[in-house]
C-alpha positions as CSV (number, residue, x, y, z in Angstrom):
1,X,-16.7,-6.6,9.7
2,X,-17.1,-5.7,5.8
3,X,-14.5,-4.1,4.4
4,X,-14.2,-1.6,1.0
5,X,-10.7,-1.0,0.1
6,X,-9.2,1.1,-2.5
7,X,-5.4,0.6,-3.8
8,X,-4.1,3.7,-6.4
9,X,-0.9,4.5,-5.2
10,X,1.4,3.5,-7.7
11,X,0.6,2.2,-11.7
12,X,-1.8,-0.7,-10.8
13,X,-5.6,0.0,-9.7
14,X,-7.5,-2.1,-7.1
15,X,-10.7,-2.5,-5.3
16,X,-11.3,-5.4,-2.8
17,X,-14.4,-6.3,-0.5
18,X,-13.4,-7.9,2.1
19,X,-15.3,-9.7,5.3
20,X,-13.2,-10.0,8.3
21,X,-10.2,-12.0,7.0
22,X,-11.8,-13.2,4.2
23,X,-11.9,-11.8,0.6
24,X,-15.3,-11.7,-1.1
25,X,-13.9,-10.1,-4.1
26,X,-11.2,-8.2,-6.1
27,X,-11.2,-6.5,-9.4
28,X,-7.3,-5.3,-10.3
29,X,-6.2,-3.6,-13.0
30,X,-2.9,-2.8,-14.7
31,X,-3.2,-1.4,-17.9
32,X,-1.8,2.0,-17.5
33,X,-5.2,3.8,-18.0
34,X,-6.1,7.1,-15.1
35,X,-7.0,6.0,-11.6
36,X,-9.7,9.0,-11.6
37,X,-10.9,7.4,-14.4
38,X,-11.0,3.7,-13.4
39,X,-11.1,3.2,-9.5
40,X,-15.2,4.6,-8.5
41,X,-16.4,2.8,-11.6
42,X,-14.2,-0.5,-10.6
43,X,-16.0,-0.1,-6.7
44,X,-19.3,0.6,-8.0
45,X,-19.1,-2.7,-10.4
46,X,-17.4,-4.7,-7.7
47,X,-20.3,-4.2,-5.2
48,X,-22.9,-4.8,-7.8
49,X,-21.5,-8.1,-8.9
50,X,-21.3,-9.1,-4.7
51,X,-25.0,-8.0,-4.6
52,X,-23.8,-5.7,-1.7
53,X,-24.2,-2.2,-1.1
54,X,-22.5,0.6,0.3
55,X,-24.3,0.7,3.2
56,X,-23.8,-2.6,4.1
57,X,-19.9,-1.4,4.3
58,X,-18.6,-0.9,7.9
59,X,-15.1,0.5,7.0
60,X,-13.6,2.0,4.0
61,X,-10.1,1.7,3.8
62,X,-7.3,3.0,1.5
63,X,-3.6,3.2,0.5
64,X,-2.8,6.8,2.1
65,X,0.9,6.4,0.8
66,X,3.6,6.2,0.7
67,X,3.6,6.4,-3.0
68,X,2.9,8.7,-6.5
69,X,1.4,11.7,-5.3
70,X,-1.5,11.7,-7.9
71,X,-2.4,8.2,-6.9
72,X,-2.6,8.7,-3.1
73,X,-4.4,11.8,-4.0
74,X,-6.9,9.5,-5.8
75,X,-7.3,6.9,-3.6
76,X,-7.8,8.9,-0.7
77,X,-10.3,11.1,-2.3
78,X,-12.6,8.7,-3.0
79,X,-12.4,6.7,-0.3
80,X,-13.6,10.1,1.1
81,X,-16.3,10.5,-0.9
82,X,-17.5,6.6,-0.4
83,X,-17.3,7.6,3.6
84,X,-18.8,10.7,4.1
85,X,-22.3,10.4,3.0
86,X,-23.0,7.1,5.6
87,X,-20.4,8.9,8.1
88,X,-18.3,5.7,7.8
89,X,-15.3,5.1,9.6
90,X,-12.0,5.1,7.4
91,X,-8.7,3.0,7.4
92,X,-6.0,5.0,6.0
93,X,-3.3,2.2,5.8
94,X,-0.1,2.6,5.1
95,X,0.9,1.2,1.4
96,X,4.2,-0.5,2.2
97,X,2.4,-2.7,5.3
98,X,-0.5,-3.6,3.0
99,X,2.3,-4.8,0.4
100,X,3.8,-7.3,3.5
101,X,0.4,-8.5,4.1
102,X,0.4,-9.9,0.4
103,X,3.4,-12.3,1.7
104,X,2.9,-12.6,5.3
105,X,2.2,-16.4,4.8
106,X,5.9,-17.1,3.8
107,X,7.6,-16.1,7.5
108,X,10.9,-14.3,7.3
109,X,11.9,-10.8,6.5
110,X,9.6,-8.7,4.0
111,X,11.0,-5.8,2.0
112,X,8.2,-3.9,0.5
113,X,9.4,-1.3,-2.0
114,X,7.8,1.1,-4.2
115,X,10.0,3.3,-6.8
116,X,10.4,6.8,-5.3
117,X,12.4,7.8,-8.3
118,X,16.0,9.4,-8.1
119,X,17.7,6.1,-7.0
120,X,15.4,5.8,-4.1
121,X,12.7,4.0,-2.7
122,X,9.6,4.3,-0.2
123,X,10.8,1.4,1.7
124,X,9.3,-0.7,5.3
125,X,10.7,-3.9,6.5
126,X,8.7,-6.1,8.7
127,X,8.7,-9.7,10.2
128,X,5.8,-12.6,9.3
129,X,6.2,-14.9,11.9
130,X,3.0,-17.2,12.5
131,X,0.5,-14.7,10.2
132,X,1.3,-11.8,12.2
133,X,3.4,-9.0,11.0
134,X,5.7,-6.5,13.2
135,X,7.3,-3.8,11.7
136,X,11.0,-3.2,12.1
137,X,11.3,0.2,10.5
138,X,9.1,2.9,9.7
139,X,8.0,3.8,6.6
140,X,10.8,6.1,4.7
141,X,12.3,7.6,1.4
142,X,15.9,5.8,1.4
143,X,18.5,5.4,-1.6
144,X,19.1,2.1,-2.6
145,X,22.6,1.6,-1.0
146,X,21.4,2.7,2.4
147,X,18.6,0.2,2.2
148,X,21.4,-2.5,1.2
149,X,23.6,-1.7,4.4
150,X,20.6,-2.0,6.9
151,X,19.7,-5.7,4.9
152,X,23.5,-6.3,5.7
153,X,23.1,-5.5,9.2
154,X,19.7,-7.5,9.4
155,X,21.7,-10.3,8.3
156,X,18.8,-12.1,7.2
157,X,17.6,-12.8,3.5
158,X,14.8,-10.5,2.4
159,X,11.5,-11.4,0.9
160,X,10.8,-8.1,-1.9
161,X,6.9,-7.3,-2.9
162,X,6.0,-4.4,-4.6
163,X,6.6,-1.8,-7.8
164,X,10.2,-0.9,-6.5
165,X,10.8,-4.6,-5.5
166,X,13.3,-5.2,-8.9
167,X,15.2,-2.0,-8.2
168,X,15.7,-3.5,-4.3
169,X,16.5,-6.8,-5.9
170,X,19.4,-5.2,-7.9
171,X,20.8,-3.5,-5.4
172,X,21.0,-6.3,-3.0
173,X,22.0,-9.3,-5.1
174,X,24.9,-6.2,-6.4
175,X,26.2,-6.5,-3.1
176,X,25.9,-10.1,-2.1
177,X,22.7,-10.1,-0.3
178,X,20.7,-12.5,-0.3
179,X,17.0,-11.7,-1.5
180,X,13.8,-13.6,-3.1
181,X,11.5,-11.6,-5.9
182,X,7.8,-12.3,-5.5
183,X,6.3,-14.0,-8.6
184,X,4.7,-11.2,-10.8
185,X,0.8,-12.1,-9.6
186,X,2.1,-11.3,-6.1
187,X,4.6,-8.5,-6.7
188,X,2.2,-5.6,-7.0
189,X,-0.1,-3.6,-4.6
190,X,-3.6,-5.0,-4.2
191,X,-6.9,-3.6,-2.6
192,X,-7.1,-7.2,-0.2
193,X,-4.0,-6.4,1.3
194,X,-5.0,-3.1,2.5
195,X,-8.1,-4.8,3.4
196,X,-5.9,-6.9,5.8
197,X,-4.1,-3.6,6.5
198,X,-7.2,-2.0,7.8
199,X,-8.5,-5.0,10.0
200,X,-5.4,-4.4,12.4
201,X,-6.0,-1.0,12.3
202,X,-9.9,-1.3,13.5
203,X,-9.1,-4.2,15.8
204,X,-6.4,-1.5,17.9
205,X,-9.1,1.2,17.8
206,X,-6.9,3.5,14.8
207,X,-9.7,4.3,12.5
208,X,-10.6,7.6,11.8
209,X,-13.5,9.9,10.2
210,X,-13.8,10.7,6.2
211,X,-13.1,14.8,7.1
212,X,-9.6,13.5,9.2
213,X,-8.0,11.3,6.5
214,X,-5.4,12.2,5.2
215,X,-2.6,11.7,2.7
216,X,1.1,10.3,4.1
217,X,3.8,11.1,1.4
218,X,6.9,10.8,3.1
219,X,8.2,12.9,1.3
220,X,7.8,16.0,-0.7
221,X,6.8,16.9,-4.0
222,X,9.3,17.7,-7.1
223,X,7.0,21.2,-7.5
224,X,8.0,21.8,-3.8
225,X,11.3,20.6,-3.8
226,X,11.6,22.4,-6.9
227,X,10.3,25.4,-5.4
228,X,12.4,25.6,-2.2
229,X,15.6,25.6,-4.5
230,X,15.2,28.4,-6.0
231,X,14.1,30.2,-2.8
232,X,17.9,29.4,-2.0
């Protein structure tokens, strides 16, 4: 099963091919410049140095959040437009399991993270245990202390990938807990692991069609949070 996966939910921008389990290529980017400007052009250039095609795609999978709400937006329109012309099937994958794919290898506890802003993060823990990951809590908008007292009552050190994994790694080590920073290659979101994300997802029967993907943001926006206060 060939894979096209698209990652734009938080600062860094990445495109992976992907056949089954293994990964035929990546391009990744991080240097701060518009997802609507990078991510088609980086998936265009990507199959044409594979010599593959779109067509020869079976599934086109994306980071439909958590995470910034311009990103997801991003990501999850162009995965749209990549589907619907073929009537391909989509992955949308949730951003925080993708993240725990990228250190499933290592066994343990995984804290994936992302910076929701206002001392909080979009936050999932899950377990690797023989390259298989289960997911202990949903995904979730959390402030940083809350997240501490759940690690406390996990009892178990935590493994932290993603962009909010230093603010988790503060928060933890401030209260004793024990915790272990991915190095920086590994930290941030990448297209292979929603690749990986979307192979469970197609193996249990989850994917869906182009016109019924759709964003997750766990939360809402600061225009409509902003909104509903004054409605007050």
């Amino acid at each position: 099963m060939k894979i096209l996966a698209l990652e734009s939910s938080a600062v860094t921008a990445s495109v992976a091919v992907t056949e089954d389990e293994t990964l035929l290529a990546q391009s990744f980017q991080n240097s701060g410049l518009t997802h609507s400007a990078t991510l088609m052009p980086m998936a265009a250039d990507l199959l044409k140095n594979t010599g593959l095609t779109l067509d020869e795609m079976d599934v086109i999978a994306v980071a439909a959040g958590p995470g910034s709400f311009t990103g997801v937006r991003i990501g999850v329109a162009a995965a749209k437009g990549l589907a619907w012309p073929g009537d391909k099937p989509c992955a949308p994958c949730s951003t925080l399991k993708s993240m725990a794919w990228q250190c499933a290898h290592l066994g343990g506890e995984i804290c994936a993270a992302m910076d929701a802003r206002r001392n909080q993060v979009y936050c999932a823990r899950f377990l690797a245990e023989n390259g298989t990951l289960k997911r202990l809590t949903p995904d979730r908008a959390m402030g940083l202390d809350e997240l501490a007292e759940e690690v406390r009552a996990s009892g178990r050190p935590q493994t932290l990938v993603g962009d909010g994994a230093r603010l988790a790694q503060r928060a933890l080590e401030g209260q004793g807990l024990p915790c272990v920073l991915l190095p920086p290659h590994l930290l941030y979101q990448t297209a292979w692991g929603v690749a990986r994300c979307a192979l469970d997802l197609a193996r249990e029967g989850r994917l869906v069609s182009a016109a019924a993907m759709a964003p997750s943001y766990h939360r809402l926006s600061q225009a409509e949070r902003e909104r509903l206060e004054k409605l007050k």
